[in-house]
DRENGUMAR-538837 format. One line per 10 residues: number of its first residue (from 1); their letters; for each residue x, y, z of C-alpha. Coordinates in nm, 4 decimals. Example, Ala and Ser with C-alpha at 12.3 -4.5 7.8 and 13.67 -1.06 7.14 Angstrom:
<recs>
1 = as = 1.2300:-0.4500:0.7800 ~ 1.3670:-0.1060:0.7140
</recs>
This chain:
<recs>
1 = xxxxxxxxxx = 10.1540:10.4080:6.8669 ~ 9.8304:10.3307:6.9950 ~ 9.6382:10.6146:7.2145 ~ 9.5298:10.5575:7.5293 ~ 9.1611:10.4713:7.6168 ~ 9.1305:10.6698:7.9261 ~ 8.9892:10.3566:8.0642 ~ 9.1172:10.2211:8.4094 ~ 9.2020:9.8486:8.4602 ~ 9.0006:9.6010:8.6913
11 = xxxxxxxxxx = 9.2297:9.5161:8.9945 ~ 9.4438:9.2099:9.0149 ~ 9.1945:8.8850:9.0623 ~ 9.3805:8.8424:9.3696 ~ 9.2822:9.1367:9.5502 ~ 9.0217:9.2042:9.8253 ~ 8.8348:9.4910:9.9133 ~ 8.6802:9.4330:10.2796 ~ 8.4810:9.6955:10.3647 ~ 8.4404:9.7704:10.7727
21 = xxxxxxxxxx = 8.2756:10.0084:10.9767 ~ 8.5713:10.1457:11.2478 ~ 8.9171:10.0676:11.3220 ~ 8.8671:9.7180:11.4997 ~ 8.8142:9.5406:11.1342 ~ 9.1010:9.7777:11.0518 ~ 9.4027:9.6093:11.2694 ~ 9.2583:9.2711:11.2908 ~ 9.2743:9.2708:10.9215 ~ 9.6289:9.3700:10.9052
31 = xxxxxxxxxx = 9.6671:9.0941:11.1310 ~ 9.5734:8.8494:10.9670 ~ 9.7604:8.9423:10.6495 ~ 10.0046:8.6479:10.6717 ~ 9.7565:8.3731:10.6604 ~ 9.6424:8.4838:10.2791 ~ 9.6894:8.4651:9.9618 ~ 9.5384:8.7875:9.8616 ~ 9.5671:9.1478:9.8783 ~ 9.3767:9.2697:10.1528
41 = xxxxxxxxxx = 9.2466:9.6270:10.0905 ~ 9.0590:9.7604:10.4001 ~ 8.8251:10.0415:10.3039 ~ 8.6979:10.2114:10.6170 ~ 8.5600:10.5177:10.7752 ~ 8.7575:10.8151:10.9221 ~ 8.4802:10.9302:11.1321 ~ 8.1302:10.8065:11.2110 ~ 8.0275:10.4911:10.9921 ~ 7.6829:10.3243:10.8526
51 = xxxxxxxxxx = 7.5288:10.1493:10.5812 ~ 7.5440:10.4954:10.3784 ~ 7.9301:10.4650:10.3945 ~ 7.9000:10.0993:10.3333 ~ 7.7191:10.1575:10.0482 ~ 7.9078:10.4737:9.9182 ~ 8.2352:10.2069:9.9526 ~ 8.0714:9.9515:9.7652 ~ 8.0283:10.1937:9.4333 ~ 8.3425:10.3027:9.4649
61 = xxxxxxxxxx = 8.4740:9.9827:9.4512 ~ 8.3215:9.8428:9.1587 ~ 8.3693:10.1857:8.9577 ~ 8.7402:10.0899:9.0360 ~ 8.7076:9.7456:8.8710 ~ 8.7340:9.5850:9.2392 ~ 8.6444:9.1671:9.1342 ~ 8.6098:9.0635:9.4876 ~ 8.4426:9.2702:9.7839 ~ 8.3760:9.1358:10.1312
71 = xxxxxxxxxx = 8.1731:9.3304:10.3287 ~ 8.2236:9.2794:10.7606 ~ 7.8769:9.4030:10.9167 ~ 7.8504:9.4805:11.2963 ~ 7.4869:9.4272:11.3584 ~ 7.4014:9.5869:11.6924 ~ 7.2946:9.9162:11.5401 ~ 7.0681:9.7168:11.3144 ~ 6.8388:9.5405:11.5547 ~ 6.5206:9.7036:11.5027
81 = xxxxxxxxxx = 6.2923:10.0374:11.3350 ~ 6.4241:10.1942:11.0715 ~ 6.7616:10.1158:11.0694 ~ 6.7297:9.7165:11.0539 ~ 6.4772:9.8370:10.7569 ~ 6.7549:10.0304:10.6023 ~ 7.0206:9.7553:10.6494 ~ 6.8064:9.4412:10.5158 ~ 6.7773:9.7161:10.1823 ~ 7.0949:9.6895:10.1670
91 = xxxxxxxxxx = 7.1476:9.3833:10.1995 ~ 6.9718:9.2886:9.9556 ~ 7.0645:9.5006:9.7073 ~ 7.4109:9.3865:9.7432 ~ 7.5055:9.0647:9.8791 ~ 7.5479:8.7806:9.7057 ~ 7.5111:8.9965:9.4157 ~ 7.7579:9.0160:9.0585 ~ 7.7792:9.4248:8.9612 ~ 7.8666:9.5022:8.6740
101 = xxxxxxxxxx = 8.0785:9.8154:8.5368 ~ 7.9973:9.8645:8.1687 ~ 8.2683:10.2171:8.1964 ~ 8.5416:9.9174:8.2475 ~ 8.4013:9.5945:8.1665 ~ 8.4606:9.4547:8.5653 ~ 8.2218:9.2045:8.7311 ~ 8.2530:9.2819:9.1460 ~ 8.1399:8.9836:9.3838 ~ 7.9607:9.1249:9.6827
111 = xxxxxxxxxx = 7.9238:8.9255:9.9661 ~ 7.8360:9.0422:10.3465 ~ 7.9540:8.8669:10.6864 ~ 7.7920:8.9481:11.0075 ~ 7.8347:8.9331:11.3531 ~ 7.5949:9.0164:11.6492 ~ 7.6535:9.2361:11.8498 ~ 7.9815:9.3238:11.6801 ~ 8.3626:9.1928:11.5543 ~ 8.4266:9.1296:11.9342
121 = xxxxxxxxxx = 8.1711:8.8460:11.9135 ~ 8.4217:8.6489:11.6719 ~ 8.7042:8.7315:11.9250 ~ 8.5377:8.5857:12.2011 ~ 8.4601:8.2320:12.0016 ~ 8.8221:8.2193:12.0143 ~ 8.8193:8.1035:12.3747 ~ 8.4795:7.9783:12.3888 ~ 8.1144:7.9167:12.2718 ~ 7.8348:8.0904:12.4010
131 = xxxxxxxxxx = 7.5016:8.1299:12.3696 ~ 7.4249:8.4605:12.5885 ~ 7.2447:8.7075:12.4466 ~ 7.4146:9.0633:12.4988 ~ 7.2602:9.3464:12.5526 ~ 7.5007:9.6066:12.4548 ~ 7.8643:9.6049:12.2912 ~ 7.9847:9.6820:12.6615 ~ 7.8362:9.3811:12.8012 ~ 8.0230:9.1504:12.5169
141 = xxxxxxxxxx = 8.3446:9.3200:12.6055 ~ 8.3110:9.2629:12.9682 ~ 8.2933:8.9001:12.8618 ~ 8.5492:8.9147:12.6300 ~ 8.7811:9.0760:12.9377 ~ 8.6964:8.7656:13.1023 ~ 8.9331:8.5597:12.8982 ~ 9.1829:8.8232:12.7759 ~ 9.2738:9.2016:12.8313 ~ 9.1077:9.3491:12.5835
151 = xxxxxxxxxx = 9.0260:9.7544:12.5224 ~ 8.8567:9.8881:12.2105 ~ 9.0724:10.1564:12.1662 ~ 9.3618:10.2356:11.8757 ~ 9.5986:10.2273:12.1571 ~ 9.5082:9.8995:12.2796 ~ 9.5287:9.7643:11.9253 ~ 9.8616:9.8955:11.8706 ~ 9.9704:9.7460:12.1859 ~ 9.9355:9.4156:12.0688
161 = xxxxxxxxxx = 10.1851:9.4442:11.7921 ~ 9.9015:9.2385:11.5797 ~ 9.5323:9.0924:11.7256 ~ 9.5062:8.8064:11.5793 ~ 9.8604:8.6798:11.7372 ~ 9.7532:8.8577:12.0420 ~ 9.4078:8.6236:12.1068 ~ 9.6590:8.3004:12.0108 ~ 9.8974:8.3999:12.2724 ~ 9.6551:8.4626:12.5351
171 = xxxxxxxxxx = 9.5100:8.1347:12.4571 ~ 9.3157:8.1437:12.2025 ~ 9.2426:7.9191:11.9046 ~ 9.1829:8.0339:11.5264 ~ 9.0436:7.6667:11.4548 ~ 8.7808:7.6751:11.7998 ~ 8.6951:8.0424:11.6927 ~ 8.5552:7.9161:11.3090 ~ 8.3998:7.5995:11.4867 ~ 8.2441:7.8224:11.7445
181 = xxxxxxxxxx = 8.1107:8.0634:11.4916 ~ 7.9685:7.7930:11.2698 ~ 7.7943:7.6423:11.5899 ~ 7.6311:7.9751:11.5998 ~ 7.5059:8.0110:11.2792 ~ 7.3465:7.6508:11.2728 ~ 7.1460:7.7405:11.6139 ~ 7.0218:8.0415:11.3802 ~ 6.8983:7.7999:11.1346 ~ 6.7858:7.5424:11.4120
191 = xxxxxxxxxx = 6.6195:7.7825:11.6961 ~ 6.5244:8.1155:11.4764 ~ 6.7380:8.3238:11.6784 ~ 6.9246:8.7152:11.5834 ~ 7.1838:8.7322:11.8258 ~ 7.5342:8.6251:11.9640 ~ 7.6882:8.4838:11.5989 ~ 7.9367:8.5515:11.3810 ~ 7.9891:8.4783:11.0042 ~ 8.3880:8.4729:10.9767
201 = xxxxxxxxxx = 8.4257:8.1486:10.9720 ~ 8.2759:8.1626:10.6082 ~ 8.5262:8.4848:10.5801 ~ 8.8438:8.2759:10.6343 ~ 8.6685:7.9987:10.4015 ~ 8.7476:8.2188:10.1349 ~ 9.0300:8.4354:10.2129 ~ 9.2791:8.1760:10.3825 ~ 9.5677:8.0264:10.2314 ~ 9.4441:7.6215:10.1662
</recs>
């Protein structure tokens, strides 16, 4: 009988590790389990989050033999100083990148999607485009309020038995929000501009079921 190695296997091909930073990507992710083909494994912080837990996730991940991991990157506390120094580091240490682990022989894709100033940016492009800067996270969400109840809070979330089905049945639209986001990112590319966009649109790309 053959011994055993000691040596863990890679995850399934079919599984995701999506890294967030609070509880928002948390039930919007389970929300949106339905509409993929893959395993959806949210890794995310019990407390108070940053890139140093991003980055802590990301190792663990690919010492686990992870093959796919999405990273979803609110941006507002990465603006400016040190800390927008300390993000584009990261960011370029990681995304877009192939790591290797030698201890199990796994390759882990690392890719990072943004939005500015936060996740409730991609909820709002599901009612409408916009070009506003905002100034703060409570400024978005006043906006956001302004086409749908919404509360950051995990009792809110819970609440709505689900977010994504929440934003469709107050009226919003999966297929405007990805059209709305990639209008955002070409006005990046067009005008030179760092706020109000969202990169989910190239999220769903690669997680939804074709």
């Amino acid at each position: 009988m053959a011994r055993e190695t000691g040596r863990k296997k890679p995850f399934n091909e079919n599984a995701i590790a999506v890294i967030g930073e609070g509880i928002t990507e948390q039930y919007y992710l389970q929300s949106i389990k339905q509409m993929t083909n893959f395993q959806i494994t949210p890794k995310l912080p019990k407390h108070s989050t940053g890139d140093n837990f991003v980055e802590a996730e990301i190792k663990k991940c690919v010492a686990d033999g992870c093959s796919t991991i999405y990273c979803l990157i609110d941006m507002d506390n990465k603006k400016s100083g040190a800390e927008k120094a300390k993000y584009q580091k990261l960011k370029s240490k990681y995304h877009n990148k192939v790591i290797k682990s030698r201890s199990i022989g796994s390759e882990s894709r690392i890719k990072f999607f943004e939005n500015e100033r936060c996740l409730e940016m991609w909820f709002l492009f599901y009612y409408k485009y916009t070009t506003a800067e905002f100034r703060t996270q409570s400024d978005l969400l006043k906006e956001l309020n302004k086409s749908c109840r919404y509360e950051k809070t995990e009792k809110f979330f819970l609440s709505t038995r689900g977010l994504h089905q929440y934003f469709i049945n107050q009226g919003g639209n999966l297929d405007l929000a990805k059209k709305n986001a990639e209008s955002s990112i070409k006005r990046i590319a067009e005008h030179g501009t760092d706020y109000t966009y969202s990169e989910m649109k190239d999220f769903f790309d690669l997680i939804e079921k074709k």
